[in-house]
C-alpha positions in Angstrom: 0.0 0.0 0.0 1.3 3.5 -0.2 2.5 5.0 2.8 0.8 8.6 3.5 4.4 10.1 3.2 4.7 8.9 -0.4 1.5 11.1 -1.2 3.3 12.8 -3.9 4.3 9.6 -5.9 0.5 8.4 -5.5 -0.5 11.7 -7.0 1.9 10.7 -10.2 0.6 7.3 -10.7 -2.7 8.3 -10.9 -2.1 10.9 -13.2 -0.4 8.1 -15.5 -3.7 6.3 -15.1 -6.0 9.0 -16.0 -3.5 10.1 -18.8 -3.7 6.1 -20.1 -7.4 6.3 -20.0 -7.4 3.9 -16.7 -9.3 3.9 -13.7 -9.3 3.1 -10.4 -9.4 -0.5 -10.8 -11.7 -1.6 -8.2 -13.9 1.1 -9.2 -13.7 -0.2 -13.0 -14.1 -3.7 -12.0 -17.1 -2.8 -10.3 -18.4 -0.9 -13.1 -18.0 -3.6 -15.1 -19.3 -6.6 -13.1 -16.0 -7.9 -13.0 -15.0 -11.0 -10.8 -11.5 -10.6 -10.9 -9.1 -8.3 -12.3 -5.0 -7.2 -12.5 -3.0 -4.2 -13.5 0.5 -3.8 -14.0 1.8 -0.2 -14.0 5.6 0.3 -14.8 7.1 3.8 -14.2 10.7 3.9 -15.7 13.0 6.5 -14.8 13.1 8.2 -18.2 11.2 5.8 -20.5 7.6 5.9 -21.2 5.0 4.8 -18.7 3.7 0.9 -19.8 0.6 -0.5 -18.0 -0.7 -4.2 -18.6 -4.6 -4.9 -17.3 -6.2 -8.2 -17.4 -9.2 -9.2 -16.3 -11.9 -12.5 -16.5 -15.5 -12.8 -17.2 -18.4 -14.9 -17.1 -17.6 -15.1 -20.9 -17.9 -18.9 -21.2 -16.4 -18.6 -25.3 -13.7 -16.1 -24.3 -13.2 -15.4 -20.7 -9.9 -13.7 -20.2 -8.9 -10.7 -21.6 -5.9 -8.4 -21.6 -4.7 -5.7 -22.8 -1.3 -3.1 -22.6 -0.9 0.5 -22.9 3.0 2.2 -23.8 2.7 5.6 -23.1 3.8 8.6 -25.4 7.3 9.7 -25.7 7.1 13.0 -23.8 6.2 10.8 -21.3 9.9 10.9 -20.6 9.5 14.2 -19.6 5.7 14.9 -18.7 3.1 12.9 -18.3 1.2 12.5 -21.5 -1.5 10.5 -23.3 -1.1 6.7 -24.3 0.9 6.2 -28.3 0.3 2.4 -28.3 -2.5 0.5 -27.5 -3.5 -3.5 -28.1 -5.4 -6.3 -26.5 -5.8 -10.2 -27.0 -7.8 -13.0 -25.4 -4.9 -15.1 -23.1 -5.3 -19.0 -23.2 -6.7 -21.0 -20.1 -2.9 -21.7 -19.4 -1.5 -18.0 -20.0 -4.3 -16.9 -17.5 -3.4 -19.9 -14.7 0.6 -19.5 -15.1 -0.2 -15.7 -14.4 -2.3 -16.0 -11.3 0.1 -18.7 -9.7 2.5 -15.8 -9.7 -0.1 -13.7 -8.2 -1.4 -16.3 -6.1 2.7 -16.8 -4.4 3.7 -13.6 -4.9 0.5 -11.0 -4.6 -2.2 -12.6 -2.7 -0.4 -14.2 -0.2 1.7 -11.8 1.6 -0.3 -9.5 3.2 2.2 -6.4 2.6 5.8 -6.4 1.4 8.6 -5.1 3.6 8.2 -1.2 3.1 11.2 0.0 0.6 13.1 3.6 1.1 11.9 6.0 -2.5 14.8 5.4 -4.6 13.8 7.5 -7.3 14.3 4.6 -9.7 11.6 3.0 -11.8 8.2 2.2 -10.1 6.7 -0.9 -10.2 3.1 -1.1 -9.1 0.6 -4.0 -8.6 -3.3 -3.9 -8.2 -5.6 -7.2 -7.8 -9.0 -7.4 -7.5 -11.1 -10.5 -6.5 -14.0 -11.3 -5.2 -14.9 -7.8 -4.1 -11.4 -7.1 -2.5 -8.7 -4.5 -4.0 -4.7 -4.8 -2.8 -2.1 -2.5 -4.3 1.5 -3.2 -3.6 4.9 -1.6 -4.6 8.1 -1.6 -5.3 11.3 0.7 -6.5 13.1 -1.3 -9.4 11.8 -4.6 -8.6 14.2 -4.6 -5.6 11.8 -7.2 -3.7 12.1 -10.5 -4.5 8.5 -11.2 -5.0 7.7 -8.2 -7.7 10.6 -9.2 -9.3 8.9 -12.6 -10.0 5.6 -11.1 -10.3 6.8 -8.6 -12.9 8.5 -10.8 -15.1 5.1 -13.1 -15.0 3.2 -10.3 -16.1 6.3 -9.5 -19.2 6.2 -12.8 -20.3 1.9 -12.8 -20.4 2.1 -10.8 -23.1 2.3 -12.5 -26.3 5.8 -12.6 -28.3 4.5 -10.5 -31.3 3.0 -7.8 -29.1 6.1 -7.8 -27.3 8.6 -7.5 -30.3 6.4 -4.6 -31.7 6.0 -2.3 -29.0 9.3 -3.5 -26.2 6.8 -3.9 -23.5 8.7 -3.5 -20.2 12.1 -2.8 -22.0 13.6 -1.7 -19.1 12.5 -4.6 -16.8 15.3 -5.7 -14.8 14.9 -6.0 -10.9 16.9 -7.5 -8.9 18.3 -10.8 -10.3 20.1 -12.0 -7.6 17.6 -11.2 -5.2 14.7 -13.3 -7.8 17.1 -16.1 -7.8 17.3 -16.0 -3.6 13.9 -16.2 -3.8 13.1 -18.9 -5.9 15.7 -21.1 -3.8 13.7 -19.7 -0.6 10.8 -21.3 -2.6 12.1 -24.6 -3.3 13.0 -25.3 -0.1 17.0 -24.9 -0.7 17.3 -22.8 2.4 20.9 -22.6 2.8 21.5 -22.4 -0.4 19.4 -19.1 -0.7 21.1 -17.8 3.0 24.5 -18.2 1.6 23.2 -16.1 -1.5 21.9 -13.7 0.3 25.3 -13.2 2.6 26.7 -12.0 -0.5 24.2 -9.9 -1.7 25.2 -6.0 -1.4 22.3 -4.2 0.0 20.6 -5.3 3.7 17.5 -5.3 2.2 17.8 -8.8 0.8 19.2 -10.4 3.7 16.6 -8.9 6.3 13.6 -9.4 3.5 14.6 -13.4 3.7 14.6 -13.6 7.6 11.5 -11.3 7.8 9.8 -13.7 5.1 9.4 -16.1 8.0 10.2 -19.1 5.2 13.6 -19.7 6.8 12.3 -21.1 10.1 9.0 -22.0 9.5 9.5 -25.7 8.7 11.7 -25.6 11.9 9.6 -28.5 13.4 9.9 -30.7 10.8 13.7 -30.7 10.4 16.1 -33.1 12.2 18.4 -31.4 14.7 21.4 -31.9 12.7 19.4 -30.1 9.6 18.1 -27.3 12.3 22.4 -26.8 13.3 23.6 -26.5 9.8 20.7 -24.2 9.3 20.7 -22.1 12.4 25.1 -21.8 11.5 24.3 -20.2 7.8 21.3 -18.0 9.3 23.7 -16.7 11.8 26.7 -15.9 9.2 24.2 -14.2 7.0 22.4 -12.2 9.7 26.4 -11.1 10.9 26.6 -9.8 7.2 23.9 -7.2 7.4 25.6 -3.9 7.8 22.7 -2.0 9.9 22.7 -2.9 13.5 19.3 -2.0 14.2 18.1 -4.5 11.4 20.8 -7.6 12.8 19.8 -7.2 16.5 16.5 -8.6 16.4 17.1 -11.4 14.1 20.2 -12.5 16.4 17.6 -12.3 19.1 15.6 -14.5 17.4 18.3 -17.1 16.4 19.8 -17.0 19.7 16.6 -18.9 21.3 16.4 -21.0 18.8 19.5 -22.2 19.7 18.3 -22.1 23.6 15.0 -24.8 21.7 18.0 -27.1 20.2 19.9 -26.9 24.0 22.8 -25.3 22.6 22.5 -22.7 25.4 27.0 -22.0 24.9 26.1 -21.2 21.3 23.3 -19.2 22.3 25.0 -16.9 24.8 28.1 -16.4 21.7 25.1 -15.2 19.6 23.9 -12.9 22.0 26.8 -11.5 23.1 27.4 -10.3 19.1 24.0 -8.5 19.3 25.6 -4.7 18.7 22.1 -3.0 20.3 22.5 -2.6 24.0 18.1 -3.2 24.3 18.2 -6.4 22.2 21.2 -7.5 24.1 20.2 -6.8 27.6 16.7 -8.8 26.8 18.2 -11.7 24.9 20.8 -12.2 27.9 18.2 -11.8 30.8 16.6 -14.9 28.8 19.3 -16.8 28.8 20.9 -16.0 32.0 17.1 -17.5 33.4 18.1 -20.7 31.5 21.5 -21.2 32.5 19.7 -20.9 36.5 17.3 -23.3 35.5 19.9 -25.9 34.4 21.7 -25.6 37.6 24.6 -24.1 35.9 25.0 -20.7 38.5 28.3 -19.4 37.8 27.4 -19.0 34.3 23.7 -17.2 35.2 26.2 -14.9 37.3 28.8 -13.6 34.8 25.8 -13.2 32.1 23.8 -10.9 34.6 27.4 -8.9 35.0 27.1 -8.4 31.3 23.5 -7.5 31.3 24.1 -4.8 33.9 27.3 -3.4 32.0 25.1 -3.7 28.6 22.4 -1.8 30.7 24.2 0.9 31.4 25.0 1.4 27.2 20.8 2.1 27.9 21.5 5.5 29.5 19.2 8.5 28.2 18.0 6.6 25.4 14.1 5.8 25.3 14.5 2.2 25.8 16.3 2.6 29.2 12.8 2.6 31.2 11.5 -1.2 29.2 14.3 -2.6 30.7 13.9 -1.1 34.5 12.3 -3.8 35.6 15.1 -6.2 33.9 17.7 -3.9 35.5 16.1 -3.8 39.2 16.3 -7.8 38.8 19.7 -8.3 37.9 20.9 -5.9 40.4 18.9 -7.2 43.6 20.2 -10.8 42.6 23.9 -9.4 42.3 23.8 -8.2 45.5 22.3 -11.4 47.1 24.9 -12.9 45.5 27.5 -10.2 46.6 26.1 -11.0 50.4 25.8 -14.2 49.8 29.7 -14.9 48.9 30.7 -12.5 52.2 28.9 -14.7 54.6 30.0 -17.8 53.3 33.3 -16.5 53.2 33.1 -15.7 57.2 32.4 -19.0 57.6 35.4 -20.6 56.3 37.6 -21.5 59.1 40.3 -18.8 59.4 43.8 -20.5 58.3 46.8 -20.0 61.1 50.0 -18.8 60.0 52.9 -21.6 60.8 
């Protein structure tokens, strides 16, 4: 959806639409007592505006229809009226290869991660089905899924269309991000973390830990597959450059190294987490579990760090969650401070020779 802050950019698209003869889809679909209907709307940098709509009826001799707009070349440099125009009846298969796309890609997700305006091409996607209308968007193709979902709608056009007018010319995306993707999708998880490690841009490596694919068929895995998983996740997460992005995803494989009882591998996890707040709550966790296990003198030297990581807290806004965390740690060092002095009075005083 678009963000109330990209207000201007909204303002241009629709202007495109209006300019192309298009409206608001939903409202057209409507209109038109249309079940279920997609648009495509490509904004290049400098190229002329291209929009792909394609829609089904109750037609039972031709039920799918399409058709693709290239806008005008001064386009380029204001928004003007449409130069080409053509439409075509896609087959039973064109139609279902498109709408798994949208099904995986579109439909699914409920959002996708929010992208920064890069001033690069737009890429924007409308669907609507059975009464409901979702618009999603991204700069370039930079996520994963419109990358996929744009080149589904590039290749539903027909080749002789396509040859005349260049539809979607300058549709590139992210490649290497596509290709992350469709290992993510095929179940090669490692294969598409150890991608993603390399991968330039944070984006990519948060998008695949935020896609909740990576750990989601936890469960089913055995614990040598959930190790070897849980290593790659953690040397791609240590690749993302942006600490506020890394700390909760550490966070998050650091207890699922606590579910595996690899509570040392845990507390080496945690201890990398370069956000005091993260930190302090990921350690007060795991300095419970080390307790619970018996294991004391560990539990101790973890609440020294969670005081001393604590203190990192000072004047920022997160300080007063982690009060109560604090007051904790501090009356159980003390116990253990008084603790350690009376036993210590106890021992039997040793007399010089």
């Amino acid at each position: 959806m678009f963000a109330s802050q990209d207000t201007s950019s909204y303002r241009k698209y629709e202007a495109h639409l209006q300019a192309a003869g298009e409206e608001p889809l939903d409202s057209w679909a409507k209109k038109h007592k249309v079940k279920e209907a997609y648009r495509f709307t490509y904004l290049p940098s400098f190229d002329p505006p291209e929009i792909l709509r394609s829609w089904r009826t109750s037609d039972k001799k031709s039920p799918f229809h399409a058709v693709f707009k290239l806008g005008s070349e001064q386009g380029k440099k204001k928004i003007g009226a449409i130069e080409h125009e053509a439409s075509w009846n896609p087959s039973l298969f064109e139609w279902t290869e498109l709408l798994t796309s949208l099904d995986l890609n579109f439909w699914t997700p409920m959002v996708w991660k929010g992208e920064f305006e890069r001033g690069d091409s737009e890429w924007i996607f409308e669907g609507y089905r059975q009464g409901e209308y979702k618009r999603l968007r991204s700069w370039r193709g930079r996520n994963p899924m419109a990358c996929t979902l744009g080149r589904a709608f590039r290749y539903f056009i027909p080749a002789r269309l396509s040859e005349e007018f260049a539809c979607f010319r300058s549709l590139s995306g992210d490649r290497l991000g596509e290709i992350i993707y469709e290992y993510l999708e095929a179940g090669q998880l490692i294969k598409a973390l150890q991608l993603a490690q390399r991968h330039k841009s944070d984006y990519i490596k948060v998008w695949l830990f935020e896609s909740h694919k990576i750990l989601e068929t936890w469960a089913e895995l055995p614990l040598e597959s959930k190790l070897a998983l849980l290593v790659q996740s953690v040397e791609t997460a240590q690749a993302i450059d942006n600490q506020l992005s890394k700390a909760p995803i550490l966070r998050d494989l650091a207890l699922k190294y606590v579910v595996v009882g690899q509570l040392n591998r845990a507390l080496q996890v945690a201890q990398s987490i370069g956000v005091p707040y993260y930190k302090v709550i990921t350690l007060d966790y795991l300095c419970d579990c080390y307790a619970e296990t018996g294991r004391m003198e560990e539990a101790a030297s973890i609440r020294t760090r969670i005081l001393l990581a604590a203190q990192q807290t000072k004047g920022d806004p997160a300080e007063s969650h982690l009060s109560s965390i604090v007051d904790k740690h501090t009356r159980l060092e003390r116990l253990e401070h008084k603790l350690a002095r009376v036993l210590k009075s106890w021992l039997p005083v040793k007399m010089p020779e």
